[in-house]
C-alpha positions in Angstrom: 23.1 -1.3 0.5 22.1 -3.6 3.8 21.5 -2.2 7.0 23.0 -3.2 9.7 20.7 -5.0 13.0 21.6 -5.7 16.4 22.9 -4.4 19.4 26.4 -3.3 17.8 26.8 -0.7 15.3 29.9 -0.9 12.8 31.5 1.8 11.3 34.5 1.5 8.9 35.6 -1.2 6.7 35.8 -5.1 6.8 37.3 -7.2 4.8 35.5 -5.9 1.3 32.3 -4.8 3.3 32.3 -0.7 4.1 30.1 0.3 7.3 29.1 3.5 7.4 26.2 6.3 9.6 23.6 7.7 8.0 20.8 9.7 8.4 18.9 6.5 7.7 21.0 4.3 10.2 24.1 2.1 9.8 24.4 0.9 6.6 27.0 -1.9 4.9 27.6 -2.1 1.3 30.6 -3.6 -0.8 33.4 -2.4 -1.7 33.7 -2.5 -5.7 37.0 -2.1 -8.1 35.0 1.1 -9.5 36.9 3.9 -8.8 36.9 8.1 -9.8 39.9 7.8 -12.1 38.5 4.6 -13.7 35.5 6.5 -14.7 37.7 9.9 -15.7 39.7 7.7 -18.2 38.3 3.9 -19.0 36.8 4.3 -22.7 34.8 1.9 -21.6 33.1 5.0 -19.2 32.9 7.2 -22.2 29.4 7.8 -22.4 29.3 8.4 -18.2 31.6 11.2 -18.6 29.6 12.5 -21.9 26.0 12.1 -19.4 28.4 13.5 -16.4 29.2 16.7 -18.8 25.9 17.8 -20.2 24.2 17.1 -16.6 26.5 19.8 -14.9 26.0 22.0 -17.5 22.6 21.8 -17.3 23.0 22.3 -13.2 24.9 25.5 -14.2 22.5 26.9 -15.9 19.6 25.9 -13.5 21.6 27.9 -11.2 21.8 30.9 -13.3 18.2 30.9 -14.3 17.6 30.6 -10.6 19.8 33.7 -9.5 18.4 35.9 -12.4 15.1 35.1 -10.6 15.8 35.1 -7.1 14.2 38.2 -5.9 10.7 36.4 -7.1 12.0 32.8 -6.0 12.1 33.9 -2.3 8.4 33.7 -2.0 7.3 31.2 -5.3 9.3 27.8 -5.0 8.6 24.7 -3.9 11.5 22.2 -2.7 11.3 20.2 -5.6 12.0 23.0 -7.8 15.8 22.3 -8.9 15.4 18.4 -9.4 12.3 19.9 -12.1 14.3 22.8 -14.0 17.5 20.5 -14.5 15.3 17.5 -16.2 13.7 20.3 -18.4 17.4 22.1 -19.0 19.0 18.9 -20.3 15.7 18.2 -22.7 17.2 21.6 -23.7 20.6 20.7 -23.7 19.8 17.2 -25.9 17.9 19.3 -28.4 21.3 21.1 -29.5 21.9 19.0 -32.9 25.0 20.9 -33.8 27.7 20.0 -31.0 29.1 16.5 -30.6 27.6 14.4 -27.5 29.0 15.4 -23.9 29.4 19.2 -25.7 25.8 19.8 -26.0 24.6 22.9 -24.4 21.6 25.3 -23.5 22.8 28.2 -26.3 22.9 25.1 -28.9 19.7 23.6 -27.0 16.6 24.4 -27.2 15.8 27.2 -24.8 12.1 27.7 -26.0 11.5 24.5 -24.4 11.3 26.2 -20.7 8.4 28.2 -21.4 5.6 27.3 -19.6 8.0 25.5 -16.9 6.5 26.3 -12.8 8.8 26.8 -10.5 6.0 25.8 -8.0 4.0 22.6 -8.3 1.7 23.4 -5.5 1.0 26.6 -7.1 0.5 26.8 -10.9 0.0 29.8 -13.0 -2.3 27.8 -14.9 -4.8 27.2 -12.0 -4.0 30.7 -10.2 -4.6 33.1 -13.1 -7.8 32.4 -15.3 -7.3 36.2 -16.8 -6.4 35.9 -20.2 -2.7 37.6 -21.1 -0.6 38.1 -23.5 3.1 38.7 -23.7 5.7 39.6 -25.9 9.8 39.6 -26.3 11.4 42.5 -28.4 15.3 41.7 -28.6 15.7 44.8 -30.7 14.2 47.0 -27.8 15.1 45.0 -25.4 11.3 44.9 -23.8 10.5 42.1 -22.3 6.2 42.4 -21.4 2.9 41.3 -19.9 -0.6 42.7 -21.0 -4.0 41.7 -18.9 -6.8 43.0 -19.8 -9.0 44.3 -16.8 -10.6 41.3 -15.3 -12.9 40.6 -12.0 -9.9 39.5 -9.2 -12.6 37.3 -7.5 -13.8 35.5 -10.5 -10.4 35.4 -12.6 -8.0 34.2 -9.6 -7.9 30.9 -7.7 -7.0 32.4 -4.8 -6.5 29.9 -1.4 -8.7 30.5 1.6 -7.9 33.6 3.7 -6.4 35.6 0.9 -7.4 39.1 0.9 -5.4 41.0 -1.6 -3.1 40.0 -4.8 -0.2 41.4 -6.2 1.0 40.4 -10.2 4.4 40.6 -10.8 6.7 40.0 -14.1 10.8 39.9 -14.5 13.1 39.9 -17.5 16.3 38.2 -17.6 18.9 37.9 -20.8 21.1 35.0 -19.6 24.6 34.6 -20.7 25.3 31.3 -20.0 28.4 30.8 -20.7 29.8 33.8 -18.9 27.7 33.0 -16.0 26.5 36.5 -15.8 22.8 38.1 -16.2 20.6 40.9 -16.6 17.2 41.1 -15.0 14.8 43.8 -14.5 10.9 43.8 -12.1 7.6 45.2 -12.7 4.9 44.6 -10.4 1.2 46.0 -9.2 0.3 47.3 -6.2 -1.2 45.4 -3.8 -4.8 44.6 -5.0 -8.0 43.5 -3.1 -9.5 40.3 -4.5 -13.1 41.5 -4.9 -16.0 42.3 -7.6 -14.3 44.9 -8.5 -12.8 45.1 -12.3 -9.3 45.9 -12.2 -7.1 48.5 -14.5 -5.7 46.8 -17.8 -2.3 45.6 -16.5 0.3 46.3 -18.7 4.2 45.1 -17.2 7.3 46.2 -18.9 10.7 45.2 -18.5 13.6 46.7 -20.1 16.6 45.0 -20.4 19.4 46.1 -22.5 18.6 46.7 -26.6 19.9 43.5 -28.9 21.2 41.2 -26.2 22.7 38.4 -27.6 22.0 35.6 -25.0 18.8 34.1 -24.5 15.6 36.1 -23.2 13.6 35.0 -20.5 10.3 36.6 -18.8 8.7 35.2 -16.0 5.1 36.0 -14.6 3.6 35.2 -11.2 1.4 35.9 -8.2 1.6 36.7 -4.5 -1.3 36.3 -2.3 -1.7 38.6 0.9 -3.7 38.6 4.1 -4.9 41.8 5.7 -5.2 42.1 9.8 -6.0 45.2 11.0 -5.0 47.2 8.2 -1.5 45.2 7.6 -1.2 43.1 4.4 0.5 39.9 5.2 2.3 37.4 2.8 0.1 34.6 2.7 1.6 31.0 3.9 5.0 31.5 3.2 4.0 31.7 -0.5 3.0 28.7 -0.5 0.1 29.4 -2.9 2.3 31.8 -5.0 2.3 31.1 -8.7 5.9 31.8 -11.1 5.6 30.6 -14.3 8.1 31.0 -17.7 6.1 32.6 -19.9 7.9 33.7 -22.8 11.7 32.6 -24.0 13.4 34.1 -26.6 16.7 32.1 -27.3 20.0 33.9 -28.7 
């Protein structure tokens, strides 16, 4: 697309050239014979509308993984986050060997393949937490948990200049995509100082529903705070907050 110079700006169509405003300034481009229906029913635009399929799917159900964790999201994303978790839903979707191309989906996928996925690049669970955990999916239950051992917070954390306290936090969610419905339960600390002092084993359980048949999902991550005067303050608009998939279970 050319942009337009000079003293006069265009807007509309010439001829086969389309002017247009944008944030970017006045553009031109051409006008082609490609059109919406043409790509709907040309066989020739077959595998488009197969691509066009299993990339809204996997939208949908970045959406939905998005929602079941939106009460942790609000303070650990980063604004390249959706872009991120649809490339790594339609690995999942292309793993599904069973249904035919453009039918491929995330219960046929490969869900397993969004553990370890951050939904904040700036942030990493990785480079935040150092203490070692473990964590565990029972479907039968329906417990979805984090064990840390006690660790030392200013040793074991990376925490970013002018954080005073910490707080570790987990959620469970069993996704159904296809209904586009969910379940999702939160455990979190207190508040903690970040000092030489060894903390309490951590243990964070999350009870969803026994025997859900839709994919598991549990999420850990941490919020850094600032005290003033006695108030605890989130820290940069979480900025430095880590969320990380830590476990998937699919159906």
């Amino acid at each position: 697309m050319a942009k337009q110079k000079g003293i006069i700006k265009l807007e509309g169509t010439l001829g086969d050239i389309t002017f247009v405003k944008t944030k970017n300034g006045y553009l031109a481009k051409e006008k082609t014979g490609l059109t919406g229906d043409r790509i709907a029913n040309d066989p020739a635009f077959q595998r488009t509308r197969e691509n066009g399929a299993e990339f809204g799917r996997a939208g949908k159900a970045g959406k939905m993984i998005r929602t079941s964790f939106r009460s942790l999201l609000q303070n650990t994303a980063d604004s390249g986050m959706v872009a991120r978790l649809t490339r790594e839903l339609m690995k999942v979707i292309q793993a599904d060997t069973t249904s035919t191309r453009g039918l491929r989906n995330v219960i046929d996928g490969e869900a397993e393949l969004l553990q370890g996925f951050d939904f904040n690049e700036g942030g990493k669970l990785s480079t935040t937490l150092f203490a070692p955990f473990t964590t565990s999916i029972d479907r039968v239950t329906g417990a979805l948990s984090a064990d840390i051992p006690s660790f030392v917070p200013n040793v074991m954390i990376g925490y970013p200049s002018g954080a005073t306290h910490f707080k570790i936090m987990t959620a469970g969610a069993a996704i159904d995509f296809e209904a586009q419905a969910f379940e999702q339960k939160m455990a979190e600390t207190g508040i903690l100082p970040i000092d030489a002092n060894p903390t309490a084993a951590l243990n964070l359980v999350n009870n969803l529903t026994a025997n859900s048949t839709h994919p598991l999902f549990l999420a850990l991550g941490i919020e850094f705070y600032q005290e003033v005067n006695g108030n605890r303050y989130p820290l940069k608009n979480g900025a430095f907050n880590a969320l990380q998939i830590v476990k998937v279970q699919g159906a």
